[in-house]
Biopython code that builds the backbone (N, CA, C, O; Angstrom):
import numpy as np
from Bio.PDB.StructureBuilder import StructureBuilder

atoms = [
    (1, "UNK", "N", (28.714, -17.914, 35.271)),
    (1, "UNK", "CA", (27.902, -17.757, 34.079)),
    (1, "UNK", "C", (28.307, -18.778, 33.029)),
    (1, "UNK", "O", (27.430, -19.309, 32.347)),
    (2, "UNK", "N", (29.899, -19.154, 32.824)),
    (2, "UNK", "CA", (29.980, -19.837, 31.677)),
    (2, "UNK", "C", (29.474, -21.117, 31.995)),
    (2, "UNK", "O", (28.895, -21.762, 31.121)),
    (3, "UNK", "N", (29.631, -21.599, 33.219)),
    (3, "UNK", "CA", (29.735, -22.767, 34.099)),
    (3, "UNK", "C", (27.855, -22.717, 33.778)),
    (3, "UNK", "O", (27.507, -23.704, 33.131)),
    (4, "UNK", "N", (26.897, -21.926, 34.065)),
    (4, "UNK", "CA", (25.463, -22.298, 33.823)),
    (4, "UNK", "C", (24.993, -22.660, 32.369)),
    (4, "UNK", "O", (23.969, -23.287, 32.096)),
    (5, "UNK", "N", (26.253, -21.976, 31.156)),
    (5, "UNK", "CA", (25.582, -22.277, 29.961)),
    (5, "UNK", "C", (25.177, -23.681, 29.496)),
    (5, "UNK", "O", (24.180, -23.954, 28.828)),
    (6, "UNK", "N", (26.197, -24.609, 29.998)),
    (6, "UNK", "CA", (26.001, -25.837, 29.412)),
    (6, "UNK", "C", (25.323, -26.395, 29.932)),
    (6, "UNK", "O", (24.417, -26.799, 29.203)),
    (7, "UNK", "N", (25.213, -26.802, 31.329)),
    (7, "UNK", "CA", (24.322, -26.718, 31.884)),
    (7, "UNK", "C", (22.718, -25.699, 31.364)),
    (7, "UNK", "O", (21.749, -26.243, 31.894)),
    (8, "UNK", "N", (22.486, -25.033, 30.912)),
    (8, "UNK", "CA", (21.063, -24.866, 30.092)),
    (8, "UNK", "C", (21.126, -25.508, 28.873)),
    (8, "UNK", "O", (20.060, -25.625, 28.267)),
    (9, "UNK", "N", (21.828, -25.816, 28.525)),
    (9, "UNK", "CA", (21.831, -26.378, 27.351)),
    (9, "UNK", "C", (21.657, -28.033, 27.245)),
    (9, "UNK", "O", (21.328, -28.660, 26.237)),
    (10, "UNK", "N", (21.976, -28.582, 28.603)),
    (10, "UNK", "CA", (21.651, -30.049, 28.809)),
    (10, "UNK", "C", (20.143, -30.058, 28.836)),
    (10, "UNK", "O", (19.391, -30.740, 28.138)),
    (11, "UNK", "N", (19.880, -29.301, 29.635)),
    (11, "UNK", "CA", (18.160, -29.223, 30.234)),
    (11, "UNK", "C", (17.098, -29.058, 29.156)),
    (11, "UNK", "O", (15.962, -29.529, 29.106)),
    (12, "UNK", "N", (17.900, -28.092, 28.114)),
    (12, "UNK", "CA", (17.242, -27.686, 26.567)),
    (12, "UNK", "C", (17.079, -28.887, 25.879)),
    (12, "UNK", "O", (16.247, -29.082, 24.993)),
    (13, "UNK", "N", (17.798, -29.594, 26.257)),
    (13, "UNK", "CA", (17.757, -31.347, 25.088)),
    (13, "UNK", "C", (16.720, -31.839, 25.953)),
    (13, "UNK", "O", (15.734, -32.393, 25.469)),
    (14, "UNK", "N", (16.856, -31.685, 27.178)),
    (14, "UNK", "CA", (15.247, -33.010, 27.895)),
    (14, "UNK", "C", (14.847, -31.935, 28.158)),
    (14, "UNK", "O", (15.743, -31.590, 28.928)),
    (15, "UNK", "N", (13.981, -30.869, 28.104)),
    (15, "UNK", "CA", (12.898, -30.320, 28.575)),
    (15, "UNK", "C", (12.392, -29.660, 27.713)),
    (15, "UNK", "O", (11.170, -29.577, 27.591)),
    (16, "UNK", "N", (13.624, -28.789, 26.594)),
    (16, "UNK", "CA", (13.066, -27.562, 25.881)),
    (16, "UNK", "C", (14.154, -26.514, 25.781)),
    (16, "UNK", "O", (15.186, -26.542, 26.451)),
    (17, "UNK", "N", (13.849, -25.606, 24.911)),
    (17, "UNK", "CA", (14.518, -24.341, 24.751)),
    (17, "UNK", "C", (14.222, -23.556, 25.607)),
    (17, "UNK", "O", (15.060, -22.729, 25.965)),
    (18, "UNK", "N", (12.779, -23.596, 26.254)),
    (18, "UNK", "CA", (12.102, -22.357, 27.159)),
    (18, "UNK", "C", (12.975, -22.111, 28.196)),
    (18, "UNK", "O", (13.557, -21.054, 28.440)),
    (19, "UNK", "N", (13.034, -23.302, 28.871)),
    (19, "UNK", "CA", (13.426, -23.875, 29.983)),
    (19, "UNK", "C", (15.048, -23.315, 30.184)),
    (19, "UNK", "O", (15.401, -22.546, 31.078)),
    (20, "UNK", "N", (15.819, -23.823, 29.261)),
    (20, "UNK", "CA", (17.097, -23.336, 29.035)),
    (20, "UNK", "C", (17.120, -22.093, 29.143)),
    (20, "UNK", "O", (18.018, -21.691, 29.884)),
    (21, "UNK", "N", (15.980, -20.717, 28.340)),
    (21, "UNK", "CA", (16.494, -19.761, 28.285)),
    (21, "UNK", "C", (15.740, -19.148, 29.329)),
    (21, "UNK", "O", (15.700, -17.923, 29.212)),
    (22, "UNK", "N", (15.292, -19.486, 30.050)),
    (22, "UNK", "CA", (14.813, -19.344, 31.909)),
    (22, "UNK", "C", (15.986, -19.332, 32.866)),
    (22, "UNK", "O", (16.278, -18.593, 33.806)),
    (23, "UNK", "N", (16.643, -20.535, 32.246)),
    (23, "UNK", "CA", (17.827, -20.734, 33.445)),
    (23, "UNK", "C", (18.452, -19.456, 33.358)),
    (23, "UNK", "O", (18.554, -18.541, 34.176)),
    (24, "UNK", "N", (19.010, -19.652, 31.706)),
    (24, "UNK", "CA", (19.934, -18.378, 31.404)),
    (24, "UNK", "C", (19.633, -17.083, 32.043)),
    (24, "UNK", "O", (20.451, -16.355, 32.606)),
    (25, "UNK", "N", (18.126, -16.839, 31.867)),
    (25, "UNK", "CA", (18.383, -15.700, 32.414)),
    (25, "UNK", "C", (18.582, -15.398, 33.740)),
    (25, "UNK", "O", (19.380, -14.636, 34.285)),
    (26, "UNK", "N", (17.701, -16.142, 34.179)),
    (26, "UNK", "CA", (17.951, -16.118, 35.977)),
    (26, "UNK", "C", (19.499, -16.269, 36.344)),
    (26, "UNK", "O", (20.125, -15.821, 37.304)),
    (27, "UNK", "N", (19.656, -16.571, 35.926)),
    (27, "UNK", "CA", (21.523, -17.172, 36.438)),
    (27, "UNK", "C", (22.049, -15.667, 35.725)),
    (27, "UNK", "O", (23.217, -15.356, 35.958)),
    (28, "UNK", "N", (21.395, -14.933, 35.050)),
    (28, "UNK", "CA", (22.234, -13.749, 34.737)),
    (28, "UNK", "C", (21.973, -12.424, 35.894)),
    (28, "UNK", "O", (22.743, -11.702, 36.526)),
    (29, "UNK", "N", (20.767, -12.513, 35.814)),
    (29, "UNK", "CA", (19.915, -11.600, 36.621)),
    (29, "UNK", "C", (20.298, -11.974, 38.402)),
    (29, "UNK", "O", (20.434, -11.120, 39.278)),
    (30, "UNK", "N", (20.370, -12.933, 38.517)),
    (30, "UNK", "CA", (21.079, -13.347, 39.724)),
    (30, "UNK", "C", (22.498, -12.732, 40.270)),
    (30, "UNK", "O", (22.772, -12.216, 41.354)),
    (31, "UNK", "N", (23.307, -12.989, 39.086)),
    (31, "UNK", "CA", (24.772, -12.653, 39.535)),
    (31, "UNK", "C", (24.711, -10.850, 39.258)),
    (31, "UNK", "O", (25.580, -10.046, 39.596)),
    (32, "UNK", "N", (23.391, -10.546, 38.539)),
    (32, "UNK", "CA", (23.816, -8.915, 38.393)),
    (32, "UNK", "C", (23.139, -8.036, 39.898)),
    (32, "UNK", "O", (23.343, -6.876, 40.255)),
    (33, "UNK", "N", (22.250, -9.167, 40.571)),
    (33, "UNK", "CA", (21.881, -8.845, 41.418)),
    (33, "UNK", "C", (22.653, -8.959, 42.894)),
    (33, "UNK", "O", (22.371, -8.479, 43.992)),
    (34, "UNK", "N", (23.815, -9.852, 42.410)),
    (34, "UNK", "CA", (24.424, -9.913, 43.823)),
    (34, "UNK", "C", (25.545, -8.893, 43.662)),
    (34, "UNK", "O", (26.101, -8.251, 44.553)),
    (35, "UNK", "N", (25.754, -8.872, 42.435)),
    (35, "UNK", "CA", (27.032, -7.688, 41.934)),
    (35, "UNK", "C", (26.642, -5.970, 42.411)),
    (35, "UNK", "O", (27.412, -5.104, 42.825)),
    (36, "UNK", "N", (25.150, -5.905, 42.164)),
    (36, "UNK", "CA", (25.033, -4.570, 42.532)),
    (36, "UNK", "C", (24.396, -4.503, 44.689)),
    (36, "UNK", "O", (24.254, -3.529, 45.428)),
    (37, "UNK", "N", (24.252, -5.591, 44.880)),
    (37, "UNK", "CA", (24.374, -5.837, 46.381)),
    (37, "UNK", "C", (25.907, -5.677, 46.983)),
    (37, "UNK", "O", (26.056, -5.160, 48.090)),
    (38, "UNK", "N", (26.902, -6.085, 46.307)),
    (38, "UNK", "CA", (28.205, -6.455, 46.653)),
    (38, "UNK", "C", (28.830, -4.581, 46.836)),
    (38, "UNK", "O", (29.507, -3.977, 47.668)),
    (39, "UNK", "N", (28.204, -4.263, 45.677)),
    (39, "UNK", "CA", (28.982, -2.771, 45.121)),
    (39, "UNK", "C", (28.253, -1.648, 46.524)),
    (39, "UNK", "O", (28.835, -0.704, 47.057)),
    (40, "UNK", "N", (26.790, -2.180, 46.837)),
    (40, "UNK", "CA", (26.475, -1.314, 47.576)),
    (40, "UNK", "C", (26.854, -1.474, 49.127)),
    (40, "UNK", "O", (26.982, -0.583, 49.966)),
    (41, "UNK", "N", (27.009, -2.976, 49.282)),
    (41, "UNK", "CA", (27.688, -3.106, 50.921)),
    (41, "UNK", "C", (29.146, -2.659, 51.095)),
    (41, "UNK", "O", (29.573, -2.296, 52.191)),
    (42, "UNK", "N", (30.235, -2.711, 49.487)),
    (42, "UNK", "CA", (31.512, -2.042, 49.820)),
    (42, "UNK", "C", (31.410, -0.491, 49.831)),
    (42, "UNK", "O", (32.304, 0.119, 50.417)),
    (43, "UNK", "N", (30.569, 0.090, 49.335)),
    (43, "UNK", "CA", (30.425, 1.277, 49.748)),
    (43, "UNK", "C", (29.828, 2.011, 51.048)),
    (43, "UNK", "O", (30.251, 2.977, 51.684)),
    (44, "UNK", "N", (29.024, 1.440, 51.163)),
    (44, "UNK", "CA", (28.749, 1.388, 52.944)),
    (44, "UNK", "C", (29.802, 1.225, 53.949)),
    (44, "UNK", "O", (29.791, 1.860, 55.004)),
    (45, "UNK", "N", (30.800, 0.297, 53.603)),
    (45, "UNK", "CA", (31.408, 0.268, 54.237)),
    (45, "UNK", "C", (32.691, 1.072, 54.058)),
    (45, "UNK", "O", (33.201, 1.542, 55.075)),
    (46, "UNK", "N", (33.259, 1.276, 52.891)),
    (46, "UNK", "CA", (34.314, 2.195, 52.985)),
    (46, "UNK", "C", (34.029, 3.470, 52.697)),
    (46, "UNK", "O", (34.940, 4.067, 52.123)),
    (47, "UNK", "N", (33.132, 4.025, 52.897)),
    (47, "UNK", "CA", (32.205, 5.092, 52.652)),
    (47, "UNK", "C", (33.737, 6.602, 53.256)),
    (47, "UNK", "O", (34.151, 6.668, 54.414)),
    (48, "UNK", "N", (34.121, 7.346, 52.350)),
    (48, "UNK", "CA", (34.833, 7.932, 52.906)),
    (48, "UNK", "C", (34.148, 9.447, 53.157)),
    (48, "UNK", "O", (34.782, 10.469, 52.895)),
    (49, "UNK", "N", (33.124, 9.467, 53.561)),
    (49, "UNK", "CA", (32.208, 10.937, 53.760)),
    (49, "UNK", "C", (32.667, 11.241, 55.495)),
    (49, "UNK", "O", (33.517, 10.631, 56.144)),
    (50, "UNK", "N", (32.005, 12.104, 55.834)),
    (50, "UNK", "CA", (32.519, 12.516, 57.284)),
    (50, "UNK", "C", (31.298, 12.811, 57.780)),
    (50, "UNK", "O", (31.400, 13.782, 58.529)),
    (51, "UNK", "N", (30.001, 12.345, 57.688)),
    (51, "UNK", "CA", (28.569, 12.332, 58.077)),
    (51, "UNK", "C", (29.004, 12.199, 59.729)),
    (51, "UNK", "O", (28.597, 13.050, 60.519)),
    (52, "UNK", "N", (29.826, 11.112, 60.167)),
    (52, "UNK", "CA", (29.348, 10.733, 61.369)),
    (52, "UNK", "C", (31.313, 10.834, 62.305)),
    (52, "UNK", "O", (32.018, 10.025, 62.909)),
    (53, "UNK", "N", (31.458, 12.535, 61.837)),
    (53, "UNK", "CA", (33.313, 12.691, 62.795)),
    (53, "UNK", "C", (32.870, 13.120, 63.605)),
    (53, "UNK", "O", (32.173, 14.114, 63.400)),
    (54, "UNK", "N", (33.015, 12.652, 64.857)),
    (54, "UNK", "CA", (32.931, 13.622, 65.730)),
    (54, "UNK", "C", (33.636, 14.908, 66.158)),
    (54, "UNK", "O", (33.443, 15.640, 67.129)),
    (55, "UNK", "N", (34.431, 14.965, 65.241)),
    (55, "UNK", "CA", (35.640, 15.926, 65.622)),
    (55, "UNK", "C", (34.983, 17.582, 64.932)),
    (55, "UNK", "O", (33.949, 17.763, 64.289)),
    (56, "UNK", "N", (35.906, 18.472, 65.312)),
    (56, "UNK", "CA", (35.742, 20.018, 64.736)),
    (56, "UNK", "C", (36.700, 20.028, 64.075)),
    (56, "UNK", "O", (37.753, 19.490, 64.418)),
    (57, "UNK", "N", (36.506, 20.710, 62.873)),
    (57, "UNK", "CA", (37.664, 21.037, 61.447)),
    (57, "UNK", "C", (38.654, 22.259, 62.530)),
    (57, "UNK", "O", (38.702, 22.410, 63.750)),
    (58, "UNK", "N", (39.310, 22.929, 61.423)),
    (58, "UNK", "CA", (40.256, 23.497, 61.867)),
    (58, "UNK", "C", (39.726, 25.066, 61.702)),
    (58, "UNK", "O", (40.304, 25.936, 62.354)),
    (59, "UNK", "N", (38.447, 25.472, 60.686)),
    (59, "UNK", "CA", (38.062, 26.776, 61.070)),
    (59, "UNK", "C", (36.694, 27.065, 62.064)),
    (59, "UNK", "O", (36.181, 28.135, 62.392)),
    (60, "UNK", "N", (36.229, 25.280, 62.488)),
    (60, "UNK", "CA", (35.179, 25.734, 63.640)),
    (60, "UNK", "C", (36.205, 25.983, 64.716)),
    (60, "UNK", "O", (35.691, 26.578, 65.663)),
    (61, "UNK", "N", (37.575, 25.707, 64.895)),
    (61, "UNK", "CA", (38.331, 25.492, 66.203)),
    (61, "UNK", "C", (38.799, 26.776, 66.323)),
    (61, "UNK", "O", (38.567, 27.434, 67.337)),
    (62, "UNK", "N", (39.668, 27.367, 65.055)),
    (62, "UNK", "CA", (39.743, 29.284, 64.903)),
    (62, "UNK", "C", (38.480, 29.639, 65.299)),
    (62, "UNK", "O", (38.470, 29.658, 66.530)),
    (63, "UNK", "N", (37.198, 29.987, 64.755)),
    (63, "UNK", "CA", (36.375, 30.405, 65.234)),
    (63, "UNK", "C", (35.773, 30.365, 66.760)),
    (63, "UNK", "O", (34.892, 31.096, 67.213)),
    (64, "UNK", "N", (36.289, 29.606, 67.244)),
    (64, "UNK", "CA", (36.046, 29.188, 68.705)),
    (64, "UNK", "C", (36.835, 30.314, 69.439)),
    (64, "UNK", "O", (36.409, 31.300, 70.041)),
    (65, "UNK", "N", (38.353, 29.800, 69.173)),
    (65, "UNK", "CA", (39.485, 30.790, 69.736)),
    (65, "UNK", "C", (39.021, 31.916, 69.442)),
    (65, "UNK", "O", (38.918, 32.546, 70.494)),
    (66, "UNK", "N", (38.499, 32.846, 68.116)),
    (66, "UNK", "CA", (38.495, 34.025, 68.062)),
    (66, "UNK", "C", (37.638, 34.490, 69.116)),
    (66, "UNK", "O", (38.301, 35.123, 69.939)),
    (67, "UNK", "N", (36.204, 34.409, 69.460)),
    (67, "UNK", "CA", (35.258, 33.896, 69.867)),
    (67, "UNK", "C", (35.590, 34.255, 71.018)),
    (67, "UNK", "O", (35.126, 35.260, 71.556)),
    (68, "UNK", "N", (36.532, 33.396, 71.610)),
    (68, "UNK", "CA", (37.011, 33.747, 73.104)),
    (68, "UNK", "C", (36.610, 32.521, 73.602)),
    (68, "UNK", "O", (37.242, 32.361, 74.646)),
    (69, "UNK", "N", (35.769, 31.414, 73.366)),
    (69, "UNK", "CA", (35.360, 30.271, 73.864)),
    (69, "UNK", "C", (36.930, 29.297, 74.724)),
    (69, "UNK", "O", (37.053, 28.859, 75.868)),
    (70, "UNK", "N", (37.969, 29.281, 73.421)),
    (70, "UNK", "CA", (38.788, 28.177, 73.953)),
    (70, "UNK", "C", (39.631, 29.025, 74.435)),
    (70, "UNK", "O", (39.292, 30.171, 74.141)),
    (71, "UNK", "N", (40.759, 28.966, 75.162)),
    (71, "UNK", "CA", (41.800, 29.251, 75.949)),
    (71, "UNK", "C", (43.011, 29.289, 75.081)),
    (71, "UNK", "O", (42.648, 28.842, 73.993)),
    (72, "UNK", "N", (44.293, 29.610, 75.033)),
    (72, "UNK", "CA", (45.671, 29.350, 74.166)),
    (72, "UNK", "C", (46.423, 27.979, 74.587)),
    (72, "UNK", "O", (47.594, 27.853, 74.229)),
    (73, "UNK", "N", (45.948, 27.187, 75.157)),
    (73, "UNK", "CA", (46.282, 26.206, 75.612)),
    (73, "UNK", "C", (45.302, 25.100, 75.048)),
    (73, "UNK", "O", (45.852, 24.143, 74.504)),
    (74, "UNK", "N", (43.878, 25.109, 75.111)),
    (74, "UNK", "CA", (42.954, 24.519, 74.897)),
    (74, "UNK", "C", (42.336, 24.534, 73.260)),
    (74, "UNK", "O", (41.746, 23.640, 72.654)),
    (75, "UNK", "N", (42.836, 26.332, 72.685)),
    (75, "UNK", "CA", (43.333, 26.077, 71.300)),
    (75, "UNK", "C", (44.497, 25.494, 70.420)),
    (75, "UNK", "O", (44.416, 25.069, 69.267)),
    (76, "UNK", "N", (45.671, 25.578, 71.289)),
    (76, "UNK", "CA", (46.829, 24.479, 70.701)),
    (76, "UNK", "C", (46.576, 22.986, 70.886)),
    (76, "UNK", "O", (47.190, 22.161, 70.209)),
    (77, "UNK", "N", (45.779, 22.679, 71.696)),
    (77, "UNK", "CA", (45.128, 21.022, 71.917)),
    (77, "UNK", "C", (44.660, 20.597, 71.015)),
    (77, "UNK", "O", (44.945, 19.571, 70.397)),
    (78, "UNK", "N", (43.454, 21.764, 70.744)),
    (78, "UNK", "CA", (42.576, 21.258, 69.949)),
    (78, "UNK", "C", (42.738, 21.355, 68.162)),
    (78, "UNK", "O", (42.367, 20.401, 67.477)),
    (79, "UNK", "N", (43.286, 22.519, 67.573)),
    (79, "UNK", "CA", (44.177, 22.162, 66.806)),
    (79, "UNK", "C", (45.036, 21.008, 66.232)),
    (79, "UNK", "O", (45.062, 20.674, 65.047)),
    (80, "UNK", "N", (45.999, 20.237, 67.631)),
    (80, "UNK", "CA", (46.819, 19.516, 67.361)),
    (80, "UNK", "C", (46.071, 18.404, 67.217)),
    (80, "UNK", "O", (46.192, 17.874, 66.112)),
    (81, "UNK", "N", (45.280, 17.838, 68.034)),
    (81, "UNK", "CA", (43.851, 17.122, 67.725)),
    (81, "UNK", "C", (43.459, 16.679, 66.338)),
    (81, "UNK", "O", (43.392, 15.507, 65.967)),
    (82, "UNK", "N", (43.188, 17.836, 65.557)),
    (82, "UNK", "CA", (42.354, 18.035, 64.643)),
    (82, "UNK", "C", (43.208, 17.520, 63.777)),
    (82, "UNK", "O", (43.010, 16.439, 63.222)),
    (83, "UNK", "N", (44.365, 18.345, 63.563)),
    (83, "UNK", "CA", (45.885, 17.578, 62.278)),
    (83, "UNK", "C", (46.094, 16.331, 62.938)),
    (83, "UNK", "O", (47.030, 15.731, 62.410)),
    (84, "UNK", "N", (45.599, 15.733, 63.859)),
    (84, "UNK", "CA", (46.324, 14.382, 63.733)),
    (84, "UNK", "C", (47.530, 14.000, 64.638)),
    (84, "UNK", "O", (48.163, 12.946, 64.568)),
    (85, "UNK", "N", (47.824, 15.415, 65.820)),
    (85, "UNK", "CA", (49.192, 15.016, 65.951)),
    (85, "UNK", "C", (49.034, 14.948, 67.727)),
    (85, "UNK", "O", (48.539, 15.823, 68.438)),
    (86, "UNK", "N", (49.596, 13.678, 68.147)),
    (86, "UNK", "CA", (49.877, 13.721, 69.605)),
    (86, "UNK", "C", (50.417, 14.559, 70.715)),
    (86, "UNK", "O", (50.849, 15.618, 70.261)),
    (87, "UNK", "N", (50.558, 14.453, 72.136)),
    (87, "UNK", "CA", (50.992, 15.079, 73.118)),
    (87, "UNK", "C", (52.658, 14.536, 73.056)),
    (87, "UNK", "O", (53.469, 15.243, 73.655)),
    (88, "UNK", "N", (53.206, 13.209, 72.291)),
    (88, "UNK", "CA", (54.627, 13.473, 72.574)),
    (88, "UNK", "C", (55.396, 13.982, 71.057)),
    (88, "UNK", "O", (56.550, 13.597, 70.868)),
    (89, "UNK", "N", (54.883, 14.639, 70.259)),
    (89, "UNK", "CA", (55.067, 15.509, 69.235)),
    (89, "UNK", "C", (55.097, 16.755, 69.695)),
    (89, "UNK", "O", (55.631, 17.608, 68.985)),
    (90, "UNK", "N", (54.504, 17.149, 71.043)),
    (90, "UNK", "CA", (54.237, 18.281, 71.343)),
    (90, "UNK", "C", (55.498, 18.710, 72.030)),
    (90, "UNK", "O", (56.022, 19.823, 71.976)),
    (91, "UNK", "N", (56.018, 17.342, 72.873)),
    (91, "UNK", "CA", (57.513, 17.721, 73.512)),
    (91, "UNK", "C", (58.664, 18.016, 72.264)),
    (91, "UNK", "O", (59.755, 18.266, 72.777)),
    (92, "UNK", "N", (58.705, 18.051, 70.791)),
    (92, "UNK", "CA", (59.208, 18.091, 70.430)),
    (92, "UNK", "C", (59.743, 19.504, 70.092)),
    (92, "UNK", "O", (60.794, 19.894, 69.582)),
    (93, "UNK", "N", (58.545, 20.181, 70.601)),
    (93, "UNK", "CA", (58.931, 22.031, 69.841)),
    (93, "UNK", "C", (59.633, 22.652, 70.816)),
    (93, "UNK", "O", (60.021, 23.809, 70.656)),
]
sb = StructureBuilder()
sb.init_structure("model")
sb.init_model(0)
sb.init_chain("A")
sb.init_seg("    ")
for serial, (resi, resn, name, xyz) in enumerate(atoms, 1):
    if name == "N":
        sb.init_residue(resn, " ", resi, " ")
    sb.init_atom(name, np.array(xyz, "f"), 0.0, 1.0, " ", f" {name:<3s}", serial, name[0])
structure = sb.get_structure()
């Protein structure tokens, strides 16, 4: 932006004021337009929502077990799963 002012301001001596305050604006409207492009592709991308986990929380996985669906084996999996924690964490208990 500072870098376009003088630059409109050269163009204002051979062309006009119009002209200059054309540039100006475009060169403003430009950078506010790539700024709110910029803001919306980093949010897309670090988007921290859970629209698309494939995983089950930890009270669809109780509800399962209560249920009778999962097994005591297949509920400690899936559980451990869910927190994050591996099969050689599991040798640890």
């Amino acid at each position: 932006m500072i870098v376009m002012l003088p630059i409109a301001f050269v163009i204002a001596e051979q062309e006009g004021t119009v002209t200059a305050i054309v540039w100006v604006l475009g060169s403003v409207l430009a950078t506010a337009a790539i700024c709110v492009a910029a803001h919306i592709l980093r949010r897309m991308v670090f988007s921290k929502s859970d629209k698309h986990s494939p995983g089950f929380t930890i009270e669809q996985i109780d509800r399962l077990h209560n249920e009778g669906v999962l097994t005591k084996e297949e509920y400690r999996l899936a559980r451990r799963s869910a927190l994050g924690l591996t099969d050689l964490d599991a040798s640890e208990q």
